[in-house]
C-alpha positions as CSV (number, residue, x, y, z in Angstrom):
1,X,-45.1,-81.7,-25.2
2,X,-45.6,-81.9,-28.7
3,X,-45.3,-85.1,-30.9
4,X,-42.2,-83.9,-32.2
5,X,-39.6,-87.2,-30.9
6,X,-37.8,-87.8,-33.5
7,X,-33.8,-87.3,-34.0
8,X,-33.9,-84.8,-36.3
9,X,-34.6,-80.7,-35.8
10,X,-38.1,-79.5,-36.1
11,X,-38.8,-78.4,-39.9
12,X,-39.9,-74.9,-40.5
13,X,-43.4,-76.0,-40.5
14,X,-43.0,-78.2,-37.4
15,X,-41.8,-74.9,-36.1
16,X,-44.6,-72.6,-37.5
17,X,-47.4,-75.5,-36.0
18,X,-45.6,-75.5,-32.8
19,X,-45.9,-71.6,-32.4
20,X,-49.3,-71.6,-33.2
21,X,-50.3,-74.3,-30.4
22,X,-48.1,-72.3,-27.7
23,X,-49.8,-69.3,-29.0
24,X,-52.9,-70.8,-27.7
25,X,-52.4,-72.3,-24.8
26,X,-53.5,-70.3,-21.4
27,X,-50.7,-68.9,-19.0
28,X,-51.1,-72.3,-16.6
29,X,-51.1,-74.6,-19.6
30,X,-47.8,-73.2,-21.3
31,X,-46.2,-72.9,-17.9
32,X,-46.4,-76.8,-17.3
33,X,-45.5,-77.5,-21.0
34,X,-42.4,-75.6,-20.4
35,X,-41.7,-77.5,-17.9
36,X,-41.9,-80.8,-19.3
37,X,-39.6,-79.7,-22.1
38,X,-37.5,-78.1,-19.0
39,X,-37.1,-82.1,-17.7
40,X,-36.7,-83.5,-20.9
41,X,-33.4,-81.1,-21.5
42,X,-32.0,-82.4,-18.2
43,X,-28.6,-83.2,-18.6
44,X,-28.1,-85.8,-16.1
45,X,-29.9,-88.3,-18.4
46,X,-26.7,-89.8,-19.1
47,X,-26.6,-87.9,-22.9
48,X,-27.7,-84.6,-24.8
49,X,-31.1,-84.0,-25.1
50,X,-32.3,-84.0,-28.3
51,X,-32.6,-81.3,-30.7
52,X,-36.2,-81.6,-31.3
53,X,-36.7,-80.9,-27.2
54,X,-34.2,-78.2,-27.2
55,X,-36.2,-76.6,-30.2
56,X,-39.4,-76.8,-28.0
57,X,-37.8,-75.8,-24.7
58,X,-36.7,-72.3,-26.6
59,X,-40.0,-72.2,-28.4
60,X,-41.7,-72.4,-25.3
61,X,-39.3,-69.6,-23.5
62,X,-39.4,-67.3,-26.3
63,X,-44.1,-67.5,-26.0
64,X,-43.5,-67.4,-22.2
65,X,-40.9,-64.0,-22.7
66,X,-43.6,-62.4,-25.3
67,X,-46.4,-62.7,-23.0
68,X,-44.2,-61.4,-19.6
69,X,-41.7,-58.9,-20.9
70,X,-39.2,-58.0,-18.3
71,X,-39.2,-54.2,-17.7
């Protein structure tokens, strides 16, 4: 996951950065960076996860949905 831990929602440039890195990550490598946000959005950690995860959970879906379009 990225260093992004902080309360507060990714910036715009957080979020252009954090595009760019998904961008270039291989198929294997984004898979298992999804799913470490994946965990960290649990909700049975006893509260919400934070927004900065959230932001890099759909960050990481929406790189994972470019590269393997549904038909």
């Amino acid at each position: 996951m990225a260093d992004y831990t902080g309360e507060d929602p990714l910036t715009t440039e957080q979020l252009v950065e954090l595009r760019a890195r998904l961008q270039k990550m291989k198929d294997p490598e984004l898979q298992s960076w999804y799913e470490a946000c994946l965990q960290m959005c649990r909700l049975d950690r006893g509260r919400p996860p934070r927004a900065t995860y959230v932001q890099q959970l759909v960050q990481g879906w929406r790189e994972l949905q470019r590269r393997h379009p549904k038909n």
